[in-house]
CHARMM-style PDB file with segment names, atoms N, HN, CA, C and O in Angstrom:
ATOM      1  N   UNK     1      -6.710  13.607   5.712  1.00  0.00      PROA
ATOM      2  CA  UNK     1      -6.548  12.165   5.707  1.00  0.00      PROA
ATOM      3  C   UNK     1      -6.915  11.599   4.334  1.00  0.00      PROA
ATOM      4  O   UNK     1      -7.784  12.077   3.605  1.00  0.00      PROA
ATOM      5  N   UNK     2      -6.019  10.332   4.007  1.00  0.00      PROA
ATOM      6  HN  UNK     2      -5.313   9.944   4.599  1.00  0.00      PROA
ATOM      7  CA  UNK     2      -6.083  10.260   2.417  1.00  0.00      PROA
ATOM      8  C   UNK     2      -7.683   8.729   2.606  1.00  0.00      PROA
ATOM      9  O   UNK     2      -7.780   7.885   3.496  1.00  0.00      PROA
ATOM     10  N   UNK     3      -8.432   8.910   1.645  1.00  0.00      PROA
ATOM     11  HN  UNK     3      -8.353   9.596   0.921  1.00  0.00      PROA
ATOM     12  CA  UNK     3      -9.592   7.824   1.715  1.00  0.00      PROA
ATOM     13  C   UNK     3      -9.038   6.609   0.818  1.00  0.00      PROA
ATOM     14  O   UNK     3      -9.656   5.544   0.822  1.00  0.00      PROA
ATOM     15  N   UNK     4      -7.909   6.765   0.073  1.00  0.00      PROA
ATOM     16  HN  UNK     4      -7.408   7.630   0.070  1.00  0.00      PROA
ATOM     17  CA  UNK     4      -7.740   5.508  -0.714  1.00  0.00      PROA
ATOM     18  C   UNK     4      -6.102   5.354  -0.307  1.00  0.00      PROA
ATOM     19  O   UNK     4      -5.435   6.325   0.050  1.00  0.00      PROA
ATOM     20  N   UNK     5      -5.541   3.930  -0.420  1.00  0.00      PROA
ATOM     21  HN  UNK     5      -6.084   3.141  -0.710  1.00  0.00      PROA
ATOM     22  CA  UNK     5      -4.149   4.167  -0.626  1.00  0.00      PROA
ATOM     23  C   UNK     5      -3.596   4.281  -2.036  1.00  0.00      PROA
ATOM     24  O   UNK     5      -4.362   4.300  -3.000  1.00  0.00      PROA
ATOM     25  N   UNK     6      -2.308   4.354  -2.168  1.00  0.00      PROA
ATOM     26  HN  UNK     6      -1.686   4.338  -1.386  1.00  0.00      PROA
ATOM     27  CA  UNK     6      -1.505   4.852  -3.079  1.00  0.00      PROA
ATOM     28  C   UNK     6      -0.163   3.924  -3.049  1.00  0.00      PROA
ATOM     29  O   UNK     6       0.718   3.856  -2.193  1.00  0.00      PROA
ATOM     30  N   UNK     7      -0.289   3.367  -4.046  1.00  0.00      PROA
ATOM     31  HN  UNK     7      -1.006   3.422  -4.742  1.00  0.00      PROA
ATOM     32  CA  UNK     7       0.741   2.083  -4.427  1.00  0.00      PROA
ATOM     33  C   UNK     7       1.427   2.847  -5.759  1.00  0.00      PROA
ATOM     34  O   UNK     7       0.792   2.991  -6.804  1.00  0.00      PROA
ATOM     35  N   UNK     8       3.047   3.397  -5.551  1.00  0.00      PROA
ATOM     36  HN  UNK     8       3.562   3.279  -4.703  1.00  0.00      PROA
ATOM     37  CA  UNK     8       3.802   3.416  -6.617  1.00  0.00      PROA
ATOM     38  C   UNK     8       4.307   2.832  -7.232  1.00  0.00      PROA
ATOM     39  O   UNK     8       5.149   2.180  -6.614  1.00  0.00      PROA
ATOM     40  N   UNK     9       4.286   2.585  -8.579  1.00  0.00      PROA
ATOM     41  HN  UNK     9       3.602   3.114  -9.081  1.00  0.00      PROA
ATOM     42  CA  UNK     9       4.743   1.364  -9.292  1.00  0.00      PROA
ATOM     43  C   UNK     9       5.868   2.129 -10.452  1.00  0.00      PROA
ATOM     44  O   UNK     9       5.439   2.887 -11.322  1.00  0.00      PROA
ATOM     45  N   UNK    10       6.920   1.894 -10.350  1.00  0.00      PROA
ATOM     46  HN  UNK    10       7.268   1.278  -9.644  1.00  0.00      PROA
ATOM     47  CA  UNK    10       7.918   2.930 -11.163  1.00  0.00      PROA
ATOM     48  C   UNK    10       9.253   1.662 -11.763  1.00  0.00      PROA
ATOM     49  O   UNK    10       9.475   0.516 -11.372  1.00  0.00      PROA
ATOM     50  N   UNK    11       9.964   2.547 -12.903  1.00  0.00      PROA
ATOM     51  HN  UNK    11       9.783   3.478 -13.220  1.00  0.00      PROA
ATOM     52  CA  UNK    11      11.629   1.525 -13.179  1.00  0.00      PROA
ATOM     53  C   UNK    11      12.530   1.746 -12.443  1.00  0.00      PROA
ATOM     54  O   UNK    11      13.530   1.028 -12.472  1.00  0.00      PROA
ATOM     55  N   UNK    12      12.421   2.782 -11.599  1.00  0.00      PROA
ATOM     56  HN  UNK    12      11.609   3.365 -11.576  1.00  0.00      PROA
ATOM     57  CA  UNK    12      13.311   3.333 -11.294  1.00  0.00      PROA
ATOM     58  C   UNK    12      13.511   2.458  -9.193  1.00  0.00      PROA
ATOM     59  O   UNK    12      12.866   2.623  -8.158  1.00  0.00      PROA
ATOM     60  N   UNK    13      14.928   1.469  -9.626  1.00  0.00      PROA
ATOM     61  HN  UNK    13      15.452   1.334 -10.467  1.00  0.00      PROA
ATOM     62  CA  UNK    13      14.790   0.862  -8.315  1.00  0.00      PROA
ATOM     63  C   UNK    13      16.107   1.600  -7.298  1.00  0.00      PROA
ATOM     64  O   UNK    13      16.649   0.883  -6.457  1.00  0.00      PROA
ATOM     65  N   UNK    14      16.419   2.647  -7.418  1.00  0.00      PROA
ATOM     66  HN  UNK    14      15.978   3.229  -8.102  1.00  0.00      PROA
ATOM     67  CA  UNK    14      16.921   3.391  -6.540  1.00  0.00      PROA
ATOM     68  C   UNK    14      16.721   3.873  -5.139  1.00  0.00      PROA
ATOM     69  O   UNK    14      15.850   4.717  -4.931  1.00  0.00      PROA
ATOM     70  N   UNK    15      17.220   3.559  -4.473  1.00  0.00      PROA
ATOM     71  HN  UNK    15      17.928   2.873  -4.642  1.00  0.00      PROA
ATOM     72  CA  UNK    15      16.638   3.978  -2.532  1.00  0.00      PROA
ATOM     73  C   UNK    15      15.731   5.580  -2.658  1.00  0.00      PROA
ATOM     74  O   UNK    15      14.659   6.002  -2.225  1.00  0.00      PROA
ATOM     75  N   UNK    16      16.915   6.161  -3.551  1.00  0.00      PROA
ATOM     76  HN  UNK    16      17.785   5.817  -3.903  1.00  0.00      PROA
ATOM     77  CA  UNK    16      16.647   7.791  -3.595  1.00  0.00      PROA
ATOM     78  C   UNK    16      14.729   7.855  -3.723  1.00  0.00      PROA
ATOM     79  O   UNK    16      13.856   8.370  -3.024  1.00  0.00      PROA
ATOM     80  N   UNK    17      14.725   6.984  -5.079  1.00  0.00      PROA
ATOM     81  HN  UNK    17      15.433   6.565  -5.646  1.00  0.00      PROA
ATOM     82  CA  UNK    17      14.043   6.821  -5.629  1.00  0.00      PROA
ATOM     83  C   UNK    17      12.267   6.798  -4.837  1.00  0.00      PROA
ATOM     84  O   UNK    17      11.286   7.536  -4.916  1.00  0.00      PROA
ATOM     85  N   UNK    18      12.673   5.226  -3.935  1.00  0.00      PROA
ATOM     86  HN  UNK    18      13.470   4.626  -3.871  1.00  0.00      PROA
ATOM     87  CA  UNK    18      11.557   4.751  -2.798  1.00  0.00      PROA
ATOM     88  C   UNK    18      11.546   5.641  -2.265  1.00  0.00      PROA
ATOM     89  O   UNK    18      10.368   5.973  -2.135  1.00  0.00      PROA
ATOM     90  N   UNK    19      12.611   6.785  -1.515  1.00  0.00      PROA
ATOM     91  HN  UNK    19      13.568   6.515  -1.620  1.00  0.00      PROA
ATOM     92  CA  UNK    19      12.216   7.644  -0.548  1.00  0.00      PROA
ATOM     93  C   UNK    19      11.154   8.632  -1.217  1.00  0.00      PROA
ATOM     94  O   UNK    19       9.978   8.679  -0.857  1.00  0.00      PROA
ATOM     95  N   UNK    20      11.745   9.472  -2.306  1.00  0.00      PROA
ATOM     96  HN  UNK    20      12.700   9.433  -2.599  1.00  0.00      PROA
ATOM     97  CA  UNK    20      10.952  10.108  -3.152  1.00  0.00      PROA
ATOM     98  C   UNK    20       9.473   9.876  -2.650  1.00  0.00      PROA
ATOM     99  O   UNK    20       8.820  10.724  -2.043  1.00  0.00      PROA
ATOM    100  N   UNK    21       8.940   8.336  -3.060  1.00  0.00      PROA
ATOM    101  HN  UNK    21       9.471   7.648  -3.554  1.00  0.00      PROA
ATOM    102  CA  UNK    21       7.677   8.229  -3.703  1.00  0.00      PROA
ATOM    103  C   UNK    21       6.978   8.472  -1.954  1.00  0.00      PROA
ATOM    104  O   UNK    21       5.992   9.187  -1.775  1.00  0.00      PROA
ATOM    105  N   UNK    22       7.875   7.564  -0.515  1.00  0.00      PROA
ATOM    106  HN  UNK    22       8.676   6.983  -0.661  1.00  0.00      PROA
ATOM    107  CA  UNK    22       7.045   7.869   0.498  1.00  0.00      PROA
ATOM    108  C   UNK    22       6.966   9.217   1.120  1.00  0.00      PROA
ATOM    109  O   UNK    22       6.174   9.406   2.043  1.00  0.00      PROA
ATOM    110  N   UNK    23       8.001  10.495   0.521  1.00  0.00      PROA
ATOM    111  HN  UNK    23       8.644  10.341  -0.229  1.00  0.00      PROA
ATOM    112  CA  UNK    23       7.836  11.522   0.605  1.00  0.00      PROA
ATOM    113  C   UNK    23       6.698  12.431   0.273  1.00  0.00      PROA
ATOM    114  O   UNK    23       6.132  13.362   0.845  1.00  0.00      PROA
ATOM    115  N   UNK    24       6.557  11.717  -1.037  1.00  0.00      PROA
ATOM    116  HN  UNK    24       7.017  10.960  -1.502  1.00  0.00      PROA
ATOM    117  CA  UNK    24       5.187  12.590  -1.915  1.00  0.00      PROA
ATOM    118  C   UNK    24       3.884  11.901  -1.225  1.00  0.00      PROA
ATOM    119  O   UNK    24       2.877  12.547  -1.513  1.00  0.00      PROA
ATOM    120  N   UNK    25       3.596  10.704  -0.344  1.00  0.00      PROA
ATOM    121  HN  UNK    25       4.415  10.179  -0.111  1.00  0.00      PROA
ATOM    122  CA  UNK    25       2.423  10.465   0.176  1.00  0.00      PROA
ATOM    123  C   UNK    25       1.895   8.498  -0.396  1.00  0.00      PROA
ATOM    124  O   UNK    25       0.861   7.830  -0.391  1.00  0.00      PROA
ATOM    125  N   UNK    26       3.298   8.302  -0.793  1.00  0.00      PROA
ATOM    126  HN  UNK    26       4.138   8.845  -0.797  1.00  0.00      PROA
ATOM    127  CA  UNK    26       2.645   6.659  -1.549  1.00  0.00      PROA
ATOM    128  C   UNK    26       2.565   5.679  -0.231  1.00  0.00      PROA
ATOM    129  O   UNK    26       3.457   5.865   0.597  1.00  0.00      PROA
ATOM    130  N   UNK    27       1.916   4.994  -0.038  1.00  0.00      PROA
ATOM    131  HN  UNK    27       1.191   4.844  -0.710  1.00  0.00      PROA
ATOM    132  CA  UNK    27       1.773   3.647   1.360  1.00  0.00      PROA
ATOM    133  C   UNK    27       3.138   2.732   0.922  1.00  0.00      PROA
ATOM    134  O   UNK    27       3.861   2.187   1.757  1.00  0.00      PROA
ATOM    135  N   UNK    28       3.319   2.679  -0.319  1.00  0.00      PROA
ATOM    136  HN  UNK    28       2.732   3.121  -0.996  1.00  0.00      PROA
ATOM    137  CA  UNK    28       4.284   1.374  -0.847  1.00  0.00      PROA
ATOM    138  C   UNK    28       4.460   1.565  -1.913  1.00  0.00      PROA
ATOM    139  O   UNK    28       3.882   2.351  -2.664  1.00  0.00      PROA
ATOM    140  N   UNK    29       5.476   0.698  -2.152  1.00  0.00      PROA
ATOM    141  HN  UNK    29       5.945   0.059  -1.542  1.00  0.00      PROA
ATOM    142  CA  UNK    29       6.292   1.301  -3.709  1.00  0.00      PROA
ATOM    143  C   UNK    29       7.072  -0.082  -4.234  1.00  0.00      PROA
ATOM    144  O   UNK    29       7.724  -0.797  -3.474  1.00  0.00      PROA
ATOM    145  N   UNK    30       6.914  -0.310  -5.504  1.00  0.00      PROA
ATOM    146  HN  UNK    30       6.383   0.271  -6.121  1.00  0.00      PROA
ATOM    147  CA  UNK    30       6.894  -1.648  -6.506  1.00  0.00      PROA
ATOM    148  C   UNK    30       7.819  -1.470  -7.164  1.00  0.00      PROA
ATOM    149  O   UNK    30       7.925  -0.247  -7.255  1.00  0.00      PROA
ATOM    150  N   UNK    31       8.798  -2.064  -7.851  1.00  0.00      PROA
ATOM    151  HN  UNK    31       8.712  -3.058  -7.777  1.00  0.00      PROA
ATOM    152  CA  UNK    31       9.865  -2.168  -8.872  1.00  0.00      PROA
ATOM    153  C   UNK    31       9.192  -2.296 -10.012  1.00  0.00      PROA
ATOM    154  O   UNK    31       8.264  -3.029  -9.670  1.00  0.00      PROA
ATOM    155  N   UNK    32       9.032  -2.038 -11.279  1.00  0.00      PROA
ATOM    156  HN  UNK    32       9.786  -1.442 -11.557  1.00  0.00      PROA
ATOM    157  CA  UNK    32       8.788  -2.873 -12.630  1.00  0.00      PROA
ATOM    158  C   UNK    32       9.707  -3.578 -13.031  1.00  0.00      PROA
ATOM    159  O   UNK    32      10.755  -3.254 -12.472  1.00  0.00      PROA
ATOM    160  N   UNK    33       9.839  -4.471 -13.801  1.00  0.00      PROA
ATOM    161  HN  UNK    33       8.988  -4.735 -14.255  1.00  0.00      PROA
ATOM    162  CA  UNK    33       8.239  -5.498 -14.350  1.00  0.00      PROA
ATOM    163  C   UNK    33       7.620  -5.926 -12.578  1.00  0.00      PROA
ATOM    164  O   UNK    33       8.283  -6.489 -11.707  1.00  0.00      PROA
ATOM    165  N   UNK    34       6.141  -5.426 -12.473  1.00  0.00      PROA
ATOM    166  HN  UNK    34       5.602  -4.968 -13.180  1.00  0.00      PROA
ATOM    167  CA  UNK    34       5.617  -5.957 -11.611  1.00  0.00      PROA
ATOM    168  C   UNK    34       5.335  -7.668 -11.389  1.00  0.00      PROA
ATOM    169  O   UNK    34       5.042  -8.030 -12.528  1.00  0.00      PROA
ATOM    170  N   UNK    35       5.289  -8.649 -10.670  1.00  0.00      PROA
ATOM    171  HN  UNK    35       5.527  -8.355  -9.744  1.00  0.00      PROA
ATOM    172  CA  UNK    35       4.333  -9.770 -11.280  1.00  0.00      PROA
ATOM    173  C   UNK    35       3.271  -9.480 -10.798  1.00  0.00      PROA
ATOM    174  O   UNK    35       3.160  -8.858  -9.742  1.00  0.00      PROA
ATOM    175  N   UNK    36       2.284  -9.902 -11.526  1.00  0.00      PROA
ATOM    176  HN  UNK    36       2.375 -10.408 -12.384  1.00  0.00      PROA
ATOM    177  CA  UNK    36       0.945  -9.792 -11.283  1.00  0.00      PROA
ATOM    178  C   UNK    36       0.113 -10.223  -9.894  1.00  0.00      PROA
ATOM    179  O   UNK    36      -0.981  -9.772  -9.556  1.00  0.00      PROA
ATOM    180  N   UNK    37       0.958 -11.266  -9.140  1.00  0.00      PROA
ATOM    181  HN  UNK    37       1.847 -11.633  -9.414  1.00  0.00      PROA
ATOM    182  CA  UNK    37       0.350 -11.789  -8.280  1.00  0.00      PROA
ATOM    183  C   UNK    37       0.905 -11.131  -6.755  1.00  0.00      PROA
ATOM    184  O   UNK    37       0.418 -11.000  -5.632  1.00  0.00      PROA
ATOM    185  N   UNK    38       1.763 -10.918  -7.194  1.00  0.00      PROA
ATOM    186  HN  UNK    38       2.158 -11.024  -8.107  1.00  0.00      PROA
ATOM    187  CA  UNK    38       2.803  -9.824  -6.091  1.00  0.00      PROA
ATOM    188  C   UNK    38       2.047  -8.053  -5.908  1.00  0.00      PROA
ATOM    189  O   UNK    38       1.929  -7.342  -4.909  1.00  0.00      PROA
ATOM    190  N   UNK    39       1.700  -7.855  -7.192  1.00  0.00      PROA
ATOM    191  HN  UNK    39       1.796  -8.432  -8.003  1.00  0.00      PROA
ATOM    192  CA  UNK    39       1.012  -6.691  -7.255  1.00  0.00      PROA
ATOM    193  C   UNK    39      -0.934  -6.754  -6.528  1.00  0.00      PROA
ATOM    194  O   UNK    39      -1.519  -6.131  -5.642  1.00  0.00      PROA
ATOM    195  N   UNK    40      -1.267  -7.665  -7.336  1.00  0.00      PROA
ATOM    196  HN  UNK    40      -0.792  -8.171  -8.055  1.00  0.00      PROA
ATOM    197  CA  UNK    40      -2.865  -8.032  -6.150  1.00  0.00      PROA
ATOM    198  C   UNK    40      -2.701  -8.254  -4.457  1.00  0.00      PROA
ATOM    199  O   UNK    40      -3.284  -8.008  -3.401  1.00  0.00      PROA
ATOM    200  N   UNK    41      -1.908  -8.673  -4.807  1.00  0.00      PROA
ATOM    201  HN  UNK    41      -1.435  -8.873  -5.665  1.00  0.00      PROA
ATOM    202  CA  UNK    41      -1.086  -8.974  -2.827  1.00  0.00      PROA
ATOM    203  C   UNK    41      -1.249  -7.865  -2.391  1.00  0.00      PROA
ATOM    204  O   UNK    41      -2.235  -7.613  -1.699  1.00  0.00      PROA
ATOM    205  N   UNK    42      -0.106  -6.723  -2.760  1.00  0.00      PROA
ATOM    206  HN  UNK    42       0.695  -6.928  -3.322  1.00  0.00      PROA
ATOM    207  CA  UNK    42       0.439  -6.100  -2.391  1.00  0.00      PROA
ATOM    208  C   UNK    42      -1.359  -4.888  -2.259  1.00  0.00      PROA
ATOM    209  O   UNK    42      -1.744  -4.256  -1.275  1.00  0.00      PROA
ATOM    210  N   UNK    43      -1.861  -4.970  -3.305  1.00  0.00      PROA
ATOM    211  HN  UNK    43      -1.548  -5.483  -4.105  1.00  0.00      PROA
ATOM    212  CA  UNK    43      -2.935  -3.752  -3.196  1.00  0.00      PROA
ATOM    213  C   UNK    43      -4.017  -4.849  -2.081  1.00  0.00      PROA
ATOM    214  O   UNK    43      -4.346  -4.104  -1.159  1.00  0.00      PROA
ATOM    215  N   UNK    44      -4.543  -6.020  -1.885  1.00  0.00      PROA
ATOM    216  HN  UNK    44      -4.276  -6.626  -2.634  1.00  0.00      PROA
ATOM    217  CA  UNK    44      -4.988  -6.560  -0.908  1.00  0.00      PROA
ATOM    218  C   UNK    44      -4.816  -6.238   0.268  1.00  0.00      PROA
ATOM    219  O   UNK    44      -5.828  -6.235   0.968  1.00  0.00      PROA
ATOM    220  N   UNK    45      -3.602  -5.883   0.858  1.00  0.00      PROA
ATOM    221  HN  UNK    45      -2.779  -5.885   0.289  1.00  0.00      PROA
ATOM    222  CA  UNK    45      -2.788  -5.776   1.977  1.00  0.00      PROA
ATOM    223  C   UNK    45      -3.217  -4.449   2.501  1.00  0.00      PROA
ATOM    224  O   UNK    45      -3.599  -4.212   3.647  1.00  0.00      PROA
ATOM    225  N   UNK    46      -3.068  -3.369   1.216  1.00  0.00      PROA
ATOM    226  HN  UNK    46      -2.758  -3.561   0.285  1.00  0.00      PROA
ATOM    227  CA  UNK    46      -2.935  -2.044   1.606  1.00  0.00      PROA
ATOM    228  C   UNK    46      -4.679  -1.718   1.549  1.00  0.00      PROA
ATOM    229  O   UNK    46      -5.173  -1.209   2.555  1.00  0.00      PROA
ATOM    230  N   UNK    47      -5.294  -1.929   0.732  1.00  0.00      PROA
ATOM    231  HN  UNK    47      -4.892  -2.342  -0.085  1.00  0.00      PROA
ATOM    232  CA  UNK    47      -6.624  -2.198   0.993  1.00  0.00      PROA
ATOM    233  C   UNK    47      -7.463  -2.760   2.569  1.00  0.00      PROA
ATOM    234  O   UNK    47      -8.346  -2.214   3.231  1.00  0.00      PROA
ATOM    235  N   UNK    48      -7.013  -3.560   2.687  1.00  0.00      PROA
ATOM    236  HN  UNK    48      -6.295  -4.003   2.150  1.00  0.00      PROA
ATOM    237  CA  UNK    48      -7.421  -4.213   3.958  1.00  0.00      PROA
ATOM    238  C   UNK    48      -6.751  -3.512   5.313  1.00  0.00      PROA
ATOM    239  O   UNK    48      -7.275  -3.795   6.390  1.00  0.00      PROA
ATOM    240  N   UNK    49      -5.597  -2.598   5.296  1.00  0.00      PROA
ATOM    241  HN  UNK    49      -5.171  -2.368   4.421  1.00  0.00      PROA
ATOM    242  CA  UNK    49      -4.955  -1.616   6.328  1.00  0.00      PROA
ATOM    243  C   UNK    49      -6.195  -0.715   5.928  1.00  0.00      PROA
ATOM    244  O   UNK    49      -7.119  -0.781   6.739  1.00  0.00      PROA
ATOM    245  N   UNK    50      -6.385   0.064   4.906  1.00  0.00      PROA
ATOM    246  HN  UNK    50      -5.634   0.118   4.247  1.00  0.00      PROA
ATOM    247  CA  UNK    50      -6.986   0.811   5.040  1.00  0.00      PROA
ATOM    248  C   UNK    50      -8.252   1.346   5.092  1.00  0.00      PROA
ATOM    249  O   UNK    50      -8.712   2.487   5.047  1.00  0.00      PROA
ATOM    250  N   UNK    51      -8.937  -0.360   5.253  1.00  0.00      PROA
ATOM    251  HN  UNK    51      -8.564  -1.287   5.289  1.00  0.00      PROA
ATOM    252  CA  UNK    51     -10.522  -0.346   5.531  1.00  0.00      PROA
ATOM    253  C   UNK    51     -10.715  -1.052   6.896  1.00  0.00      PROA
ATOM    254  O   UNK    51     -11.871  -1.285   7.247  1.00  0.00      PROA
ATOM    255  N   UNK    52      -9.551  -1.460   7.802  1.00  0.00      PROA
ATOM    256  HN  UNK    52      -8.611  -1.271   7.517  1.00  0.00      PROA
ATOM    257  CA  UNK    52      -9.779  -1.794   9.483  1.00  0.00      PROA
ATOM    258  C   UNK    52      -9.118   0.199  10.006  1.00  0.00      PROA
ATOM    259  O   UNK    52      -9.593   0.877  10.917  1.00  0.00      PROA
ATOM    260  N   UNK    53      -8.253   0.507   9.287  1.00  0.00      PROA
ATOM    261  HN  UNK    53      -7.867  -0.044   8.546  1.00  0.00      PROA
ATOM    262  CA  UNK    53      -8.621   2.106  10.108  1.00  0.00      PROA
ATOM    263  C   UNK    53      -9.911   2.942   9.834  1.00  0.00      PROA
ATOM    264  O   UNK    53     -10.093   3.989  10.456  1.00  0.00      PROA
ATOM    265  N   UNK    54     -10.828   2.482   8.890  1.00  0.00      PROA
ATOM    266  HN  UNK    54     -10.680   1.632   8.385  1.00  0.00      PROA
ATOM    267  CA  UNK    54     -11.528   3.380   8.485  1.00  0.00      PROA
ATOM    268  C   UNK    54     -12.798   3.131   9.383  1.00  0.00      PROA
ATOM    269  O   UNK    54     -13.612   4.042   9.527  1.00  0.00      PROA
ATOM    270  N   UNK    55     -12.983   1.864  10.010  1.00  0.00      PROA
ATOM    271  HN  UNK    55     -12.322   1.123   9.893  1.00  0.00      PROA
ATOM    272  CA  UNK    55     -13.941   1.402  11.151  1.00  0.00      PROA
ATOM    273  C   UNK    55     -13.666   1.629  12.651  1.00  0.00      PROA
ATOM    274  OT1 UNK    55     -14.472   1.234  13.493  1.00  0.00      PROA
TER     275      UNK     55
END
């Protein structure tokens, strides 16, 4: 079981691509240019999933 999540952030906006990253083990996966406020969201979110399973 993984203790942190894993947010991919890549250029590459291809489906192939997203599958790839949830293949290798990522929670979610970002386009670049990130915005900044979309990106704190996004790790908030996955943060907060993964500290109500950890209780």
């Amino acid at each position: 079981m993984k203790t942190i999540p894993i947010l991919a952030l890549t250029a590459h906006a291809m489906e192939r691509e997203r599958l790839r990253a949830f293949e290798a083990g990522c929670d979610d996966y970002m386009v670049k240019p990130v915005d900044l406020l979309a990106l704190l969201a996004q790790a908030e979110k996955l943060l907060q999933l993964y500290t109500s399973q950890a209780i």
